[in-house]
KOLZATOR-171970 format. One line per field, with one value per residue: x, y, z of N, C-alpha, C, O, CB in turn; residue in one letter. Coordinates in Angstrom, 2 decimals. Glycine has a CB too. Layout:
neast (X, ...)
nnorth (Y, ...)
nup (Z, ...)
caeast (X, ...)
canorth (Y, ...)
caup (Z, ...)
ceast (X, ...)
cnorth (Y, ...)
cup (Z, ...)
oeast (X, ...)
onorth (Y, ...)
oup (Z, ...)
cbeast (X, ...)
cbnorth (Y, ...)
cbup (Z, ...)
code (A, ...)
***
This chain:
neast (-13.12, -11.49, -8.20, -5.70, -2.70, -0.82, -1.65, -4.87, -8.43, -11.32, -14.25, -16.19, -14.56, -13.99, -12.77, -11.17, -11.51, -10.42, -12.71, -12.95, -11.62, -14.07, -15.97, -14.58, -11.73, -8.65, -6.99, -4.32, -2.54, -2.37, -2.92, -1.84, -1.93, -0.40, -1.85, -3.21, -5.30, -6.55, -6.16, -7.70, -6.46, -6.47, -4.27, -3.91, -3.54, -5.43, -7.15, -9.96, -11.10, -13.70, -13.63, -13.06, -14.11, -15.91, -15.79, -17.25, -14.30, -15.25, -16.79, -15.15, -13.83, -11.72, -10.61, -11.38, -9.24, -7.05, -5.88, -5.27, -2.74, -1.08, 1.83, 3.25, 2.20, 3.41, 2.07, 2.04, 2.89, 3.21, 1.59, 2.39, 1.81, 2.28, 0.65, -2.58, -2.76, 0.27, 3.80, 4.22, 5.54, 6.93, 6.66, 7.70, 5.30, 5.93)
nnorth (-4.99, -7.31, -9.30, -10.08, -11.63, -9.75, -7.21, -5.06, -5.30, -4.26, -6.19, -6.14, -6.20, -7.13, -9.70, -12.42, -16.22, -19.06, -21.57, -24.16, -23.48, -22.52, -24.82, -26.33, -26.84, -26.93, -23.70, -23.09, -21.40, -18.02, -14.61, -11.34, -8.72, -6.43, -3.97, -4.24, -6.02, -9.25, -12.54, -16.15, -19.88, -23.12, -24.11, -25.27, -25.65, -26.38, -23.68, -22.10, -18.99, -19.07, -20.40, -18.86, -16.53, -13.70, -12.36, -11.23, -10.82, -11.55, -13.58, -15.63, -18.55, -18.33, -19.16, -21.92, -22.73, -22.43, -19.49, -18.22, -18.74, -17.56, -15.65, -11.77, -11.08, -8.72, -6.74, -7.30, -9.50, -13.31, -16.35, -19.31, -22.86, -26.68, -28.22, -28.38, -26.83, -26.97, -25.64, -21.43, -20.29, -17.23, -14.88, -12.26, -11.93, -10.80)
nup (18.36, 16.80, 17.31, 15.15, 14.46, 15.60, 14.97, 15.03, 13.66, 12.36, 13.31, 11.16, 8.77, 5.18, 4.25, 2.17, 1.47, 1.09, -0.62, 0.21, 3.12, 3.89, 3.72, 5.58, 5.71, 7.31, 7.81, 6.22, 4.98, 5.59, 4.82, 4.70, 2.99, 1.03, 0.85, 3.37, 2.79, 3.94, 3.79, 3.68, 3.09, 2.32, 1.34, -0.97, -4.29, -6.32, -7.37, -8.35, -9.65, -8.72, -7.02, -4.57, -1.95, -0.55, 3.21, 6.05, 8.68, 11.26, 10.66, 10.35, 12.15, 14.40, 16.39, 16.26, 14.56, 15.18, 14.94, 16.65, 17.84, 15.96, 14.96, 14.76, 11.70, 9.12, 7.03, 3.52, 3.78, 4.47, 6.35, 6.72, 6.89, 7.38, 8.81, 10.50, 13.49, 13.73, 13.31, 12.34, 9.41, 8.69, 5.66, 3.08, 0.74, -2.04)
caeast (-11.86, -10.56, -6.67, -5.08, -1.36, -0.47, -2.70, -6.49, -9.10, -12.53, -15.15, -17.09, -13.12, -14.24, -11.56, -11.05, -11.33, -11.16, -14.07, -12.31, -11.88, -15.65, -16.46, -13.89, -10.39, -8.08, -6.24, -2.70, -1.94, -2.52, -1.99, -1.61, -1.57, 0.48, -2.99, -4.13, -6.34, -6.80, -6.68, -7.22, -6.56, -6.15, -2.53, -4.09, -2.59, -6.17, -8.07, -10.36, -11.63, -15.30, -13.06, -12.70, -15.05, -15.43, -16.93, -16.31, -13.56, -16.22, -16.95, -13.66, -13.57, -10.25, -10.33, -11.37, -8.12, -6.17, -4.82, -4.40, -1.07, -0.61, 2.41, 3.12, 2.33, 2.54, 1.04, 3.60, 3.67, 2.12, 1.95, 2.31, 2.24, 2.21, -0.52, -3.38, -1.63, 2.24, 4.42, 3.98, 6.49, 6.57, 8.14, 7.05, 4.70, 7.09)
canorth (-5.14, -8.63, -8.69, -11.38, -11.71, -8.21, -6.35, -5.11, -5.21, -4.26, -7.81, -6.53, -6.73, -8.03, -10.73, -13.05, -17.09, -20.10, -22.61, -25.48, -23.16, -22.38, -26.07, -27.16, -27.45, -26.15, -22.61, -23.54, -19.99, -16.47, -13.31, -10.08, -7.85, -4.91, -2.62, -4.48, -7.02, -10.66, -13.50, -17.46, -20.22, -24.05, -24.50, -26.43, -25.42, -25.99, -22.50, -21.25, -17.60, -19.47, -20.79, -17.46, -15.25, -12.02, -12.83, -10.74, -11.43, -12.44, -15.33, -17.06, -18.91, -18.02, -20.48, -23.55, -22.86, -21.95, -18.49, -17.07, -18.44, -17.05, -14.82, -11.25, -10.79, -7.51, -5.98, -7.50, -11.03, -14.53, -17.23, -21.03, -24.10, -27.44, -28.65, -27.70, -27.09, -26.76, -24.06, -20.78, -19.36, -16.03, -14.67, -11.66, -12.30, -10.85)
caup (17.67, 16.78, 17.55, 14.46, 13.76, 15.76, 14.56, 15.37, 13.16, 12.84, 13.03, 9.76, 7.74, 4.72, 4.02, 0.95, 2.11, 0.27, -0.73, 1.12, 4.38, 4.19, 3.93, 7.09, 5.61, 7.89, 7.00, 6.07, 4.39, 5.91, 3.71, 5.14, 1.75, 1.04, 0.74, 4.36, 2.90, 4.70, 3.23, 4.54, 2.45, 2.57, 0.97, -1.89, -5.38, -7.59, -6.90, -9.18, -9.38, -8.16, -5.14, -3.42, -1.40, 0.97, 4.34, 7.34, 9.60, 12.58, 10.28, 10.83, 13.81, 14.56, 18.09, 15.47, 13.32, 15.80, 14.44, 18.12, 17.85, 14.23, 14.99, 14.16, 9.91, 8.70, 5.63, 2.67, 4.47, 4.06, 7.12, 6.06, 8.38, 7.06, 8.92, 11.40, 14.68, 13.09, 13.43, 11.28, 8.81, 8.21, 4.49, 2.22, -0.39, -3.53)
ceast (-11.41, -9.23, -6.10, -3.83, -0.68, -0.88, -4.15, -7.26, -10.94, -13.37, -15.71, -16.05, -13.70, -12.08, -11.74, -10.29, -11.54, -12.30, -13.61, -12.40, -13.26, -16.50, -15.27, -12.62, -9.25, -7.24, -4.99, -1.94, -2.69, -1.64, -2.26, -1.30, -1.07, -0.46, -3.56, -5.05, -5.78, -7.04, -6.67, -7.21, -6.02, -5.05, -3.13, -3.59, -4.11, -7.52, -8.72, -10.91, -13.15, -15.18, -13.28, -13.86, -15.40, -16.48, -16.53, -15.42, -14.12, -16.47, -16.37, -13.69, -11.99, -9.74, -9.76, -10.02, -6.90, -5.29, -4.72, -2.98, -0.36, 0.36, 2.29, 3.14, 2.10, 2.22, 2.54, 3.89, 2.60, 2.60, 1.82, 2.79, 1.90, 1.34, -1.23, -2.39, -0.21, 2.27, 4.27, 5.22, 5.74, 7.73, 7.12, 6.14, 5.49, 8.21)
cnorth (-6.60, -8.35, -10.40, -10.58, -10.00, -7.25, -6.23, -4.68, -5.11, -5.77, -7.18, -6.31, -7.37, -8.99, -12.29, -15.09, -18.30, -21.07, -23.60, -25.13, -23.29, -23.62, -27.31, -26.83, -26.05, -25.02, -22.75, -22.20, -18.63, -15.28, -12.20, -8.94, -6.72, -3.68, -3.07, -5.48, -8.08, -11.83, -14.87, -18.64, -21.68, -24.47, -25.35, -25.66, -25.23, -25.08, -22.62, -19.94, -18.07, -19.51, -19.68, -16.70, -14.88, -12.68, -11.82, -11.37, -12.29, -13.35, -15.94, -17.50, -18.98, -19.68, -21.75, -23.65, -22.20, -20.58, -17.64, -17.18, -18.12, -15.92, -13.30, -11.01, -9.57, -7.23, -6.66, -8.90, -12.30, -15.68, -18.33, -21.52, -25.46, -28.65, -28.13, -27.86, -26.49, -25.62, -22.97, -20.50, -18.46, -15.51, -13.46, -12.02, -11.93, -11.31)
cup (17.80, 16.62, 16.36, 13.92, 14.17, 15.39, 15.28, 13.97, 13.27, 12.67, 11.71, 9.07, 6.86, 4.27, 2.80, 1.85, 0.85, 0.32, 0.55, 2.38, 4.95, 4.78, 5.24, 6.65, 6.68, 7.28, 7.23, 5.70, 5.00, 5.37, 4.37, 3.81, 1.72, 1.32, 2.48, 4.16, 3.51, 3.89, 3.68, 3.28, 2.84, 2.22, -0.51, -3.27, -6.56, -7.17, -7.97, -8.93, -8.39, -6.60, -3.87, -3.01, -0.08, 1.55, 5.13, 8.04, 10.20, 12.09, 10.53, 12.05, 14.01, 15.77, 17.16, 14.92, 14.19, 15.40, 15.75, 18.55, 16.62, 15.00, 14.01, 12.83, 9.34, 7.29, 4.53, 2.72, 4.65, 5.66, 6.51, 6.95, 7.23, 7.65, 10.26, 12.46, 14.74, 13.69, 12.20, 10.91, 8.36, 7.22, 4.11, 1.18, -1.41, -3.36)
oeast (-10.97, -8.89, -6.15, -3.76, -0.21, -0.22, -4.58, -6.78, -11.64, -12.95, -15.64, -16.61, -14.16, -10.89, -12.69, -9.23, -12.43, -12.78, -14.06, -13.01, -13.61, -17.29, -15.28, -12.14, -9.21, -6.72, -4.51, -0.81, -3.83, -0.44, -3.44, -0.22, -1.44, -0.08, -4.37, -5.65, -4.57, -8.13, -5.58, -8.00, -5.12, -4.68, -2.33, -3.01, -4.14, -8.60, -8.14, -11.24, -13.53, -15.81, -13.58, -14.57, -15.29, -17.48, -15.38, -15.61, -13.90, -16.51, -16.74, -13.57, -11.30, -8.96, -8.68, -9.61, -5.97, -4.07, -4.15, -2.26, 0.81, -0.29, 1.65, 4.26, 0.97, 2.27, 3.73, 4.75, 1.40, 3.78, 1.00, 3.71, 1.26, 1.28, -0.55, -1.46, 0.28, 1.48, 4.20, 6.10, 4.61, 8.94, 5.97, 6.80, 5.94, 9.01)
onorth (-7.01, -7.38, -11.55, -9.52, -9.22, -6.23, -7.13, -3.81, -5.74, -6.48, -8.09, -6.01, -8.42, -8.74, -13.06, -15.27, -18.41, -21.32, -23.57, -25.89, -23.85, -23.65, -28.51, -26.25, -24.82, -25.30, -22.57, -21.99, -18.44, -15.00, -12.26, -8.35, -5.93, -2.64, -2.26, -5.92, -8.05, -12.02, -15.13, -18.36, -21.65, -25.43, -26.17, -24.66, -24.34, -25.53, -23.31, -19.79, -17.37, -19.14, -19.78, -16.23, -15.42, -13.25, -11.43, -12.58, -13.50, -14.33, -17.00, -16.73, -19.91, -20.64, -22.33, -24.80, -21.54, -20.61, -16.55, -16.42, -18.41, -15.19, -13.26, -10.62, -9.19, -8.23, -6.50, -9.50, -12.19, -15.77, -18.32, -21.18, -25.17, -29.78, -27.51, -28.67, -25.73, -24.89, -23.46, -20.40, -18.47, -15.51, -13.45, -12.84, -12.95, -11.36)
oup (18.87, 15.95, 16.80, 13.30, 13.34, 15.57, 16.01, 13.25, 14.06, 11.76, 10.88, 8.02, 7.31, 4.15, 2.96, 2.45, 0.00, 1.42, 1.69, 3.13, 5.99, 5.73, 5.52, 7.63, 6.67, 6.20, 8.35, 6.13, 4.57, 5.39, 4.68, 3.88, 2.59, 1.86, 2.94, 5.13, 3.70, 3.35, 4.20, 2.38, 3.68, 2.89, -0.94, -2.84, -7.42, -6.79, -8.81, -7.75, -7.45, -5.62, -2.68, -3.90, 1.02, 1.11, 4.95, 8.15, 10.07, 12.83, 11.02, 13.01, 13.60, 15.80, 17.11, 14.81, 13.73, 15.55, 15.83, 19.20, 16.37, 15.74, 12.96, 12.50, 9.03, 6.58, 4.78, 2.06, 4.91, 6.00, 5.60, 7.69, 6.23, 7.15, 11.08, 12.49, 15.58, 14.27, 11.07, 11.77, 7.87, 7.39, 4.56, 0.54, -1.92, -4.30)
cbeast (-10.80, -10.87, -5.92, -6.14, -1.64, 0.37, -2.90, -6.95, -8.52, -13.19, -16.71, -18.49, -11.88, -15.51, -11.30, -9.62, -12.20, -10.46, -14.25, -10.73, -11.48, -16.34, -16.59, -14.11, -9.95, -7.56, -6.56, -2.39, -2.16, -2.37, -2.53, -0.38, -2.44, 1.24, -4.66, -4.76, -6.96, -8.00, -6.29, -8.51, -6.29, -6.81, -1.37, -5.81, -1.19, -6.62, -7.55, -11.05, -11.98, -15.91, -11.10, -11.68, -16.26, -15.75, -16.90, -16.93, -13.09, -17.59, -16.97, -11.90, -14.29, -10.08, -12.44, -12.58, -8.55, -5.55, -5.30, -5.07, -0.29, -2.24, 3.29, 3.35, 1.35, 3.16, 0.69, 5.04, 4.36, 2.66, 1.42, 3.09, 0.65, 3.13, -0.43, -4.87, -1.32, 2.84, 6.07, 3.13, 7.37, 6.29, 8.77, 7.71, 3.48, 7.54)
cbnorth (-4.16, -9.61, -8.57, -12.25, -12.08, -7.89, -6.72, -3.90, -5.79, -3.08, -8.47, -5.66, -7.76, -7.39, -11.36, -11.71, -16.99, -20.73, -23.64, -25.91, -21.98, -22.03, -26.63, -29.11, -27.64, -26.80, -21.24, -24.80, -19.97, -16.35, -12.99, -10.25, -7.61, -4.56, -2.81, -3.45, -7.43, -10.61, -13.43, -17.92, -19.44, -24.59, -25.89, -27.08, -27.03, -27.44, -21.02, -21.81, -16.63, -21.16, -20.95, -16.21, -15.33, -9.62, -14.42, -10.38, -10.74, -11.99, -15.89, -16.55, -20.58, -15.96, -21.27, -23.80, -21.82, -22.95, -17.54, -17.34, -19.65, -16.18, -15.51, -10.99, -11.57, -6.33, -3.30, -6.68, -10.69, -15.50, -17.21, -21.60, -24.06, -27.40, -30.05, -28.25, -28.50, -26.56, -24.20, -19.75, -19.83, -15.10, -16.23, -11.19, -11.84, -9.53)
cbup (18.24, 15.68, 20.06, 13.13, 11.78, 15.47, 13.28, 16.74, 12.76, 12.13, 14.44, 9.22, 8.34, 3.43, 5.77, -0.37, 3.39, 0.05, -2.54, 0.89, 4.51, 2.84, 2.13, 7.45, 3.47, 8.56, 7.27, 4.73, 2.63, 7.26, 1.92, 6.18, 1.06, -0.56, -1.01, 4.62, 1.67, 5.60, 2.24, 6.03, 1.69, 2.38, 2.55, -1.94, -5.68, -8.44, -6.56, -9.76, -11.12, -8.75, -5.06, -4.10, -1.87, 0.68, 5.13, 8.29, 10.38, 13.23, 9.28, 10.84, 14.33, 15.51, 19.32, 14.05, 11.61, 15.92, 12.99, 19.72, 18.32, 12.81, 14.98, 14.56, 9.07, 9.14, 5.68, 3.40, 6.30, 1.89, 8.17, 4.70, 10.43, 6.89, 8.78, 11.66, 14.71, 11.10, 13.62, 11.40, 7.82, 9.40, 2.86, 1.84, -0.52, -4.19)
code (X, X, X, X, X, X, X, X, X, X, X, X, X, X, X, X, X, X, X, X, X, X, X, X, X, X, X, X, X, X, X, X, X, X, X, X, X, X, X, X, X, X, X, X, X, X, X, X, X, X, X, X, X, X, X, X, X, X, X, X, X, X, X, X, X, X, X, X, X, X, X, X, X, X, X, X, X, X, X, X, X, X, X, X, X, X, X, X, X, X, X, X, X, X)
***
């Protein structure tokens, strides 16, 4: 069981990550989705559909990106920090 943002989850979670994360960029956005999905994302604004794709959880190095201090996010709720390290806000997604 990996334990992220108050929660436990199983390590094979698939979870929805951006290109940029994949290739280093630190995760600025954490989504917690209303259905339970996961999502990590660099804060950057130009996605494309190509950008995005499912990995398991256990892929994320959580340590590297520091999300062990990602506070509680539940299902409904997005984290944003303004840069690696920062502090998180926590808001609803709608």
């Amino acid at each position: 069981m990996i334990t992220l943002a108050s929660y436990g989850f199983e390590p094979d979670k698939a979870c929805i990550v951006c290109r940029h994360v994949i290739d280093g960029a630190p995760i600025l956005v954490f989504v917690h989705d209303d259905d339970g999905d996961l999502q990590f994302a660099c804060g950057g604004e130009a996605h494309s559909v190509d950008d995005w794709h499912a990995i398991c959880l256990d892929h994320v190095d959580l340590a590297e990106h520091r999300l062990n201090r990602l506070p509680a996010v539940h299902a409904g709720h997005v984290a944003i920090r303004e840069e690696a390290g920062g502090d998180w806000s926590v808001e609803p997604t709608g």
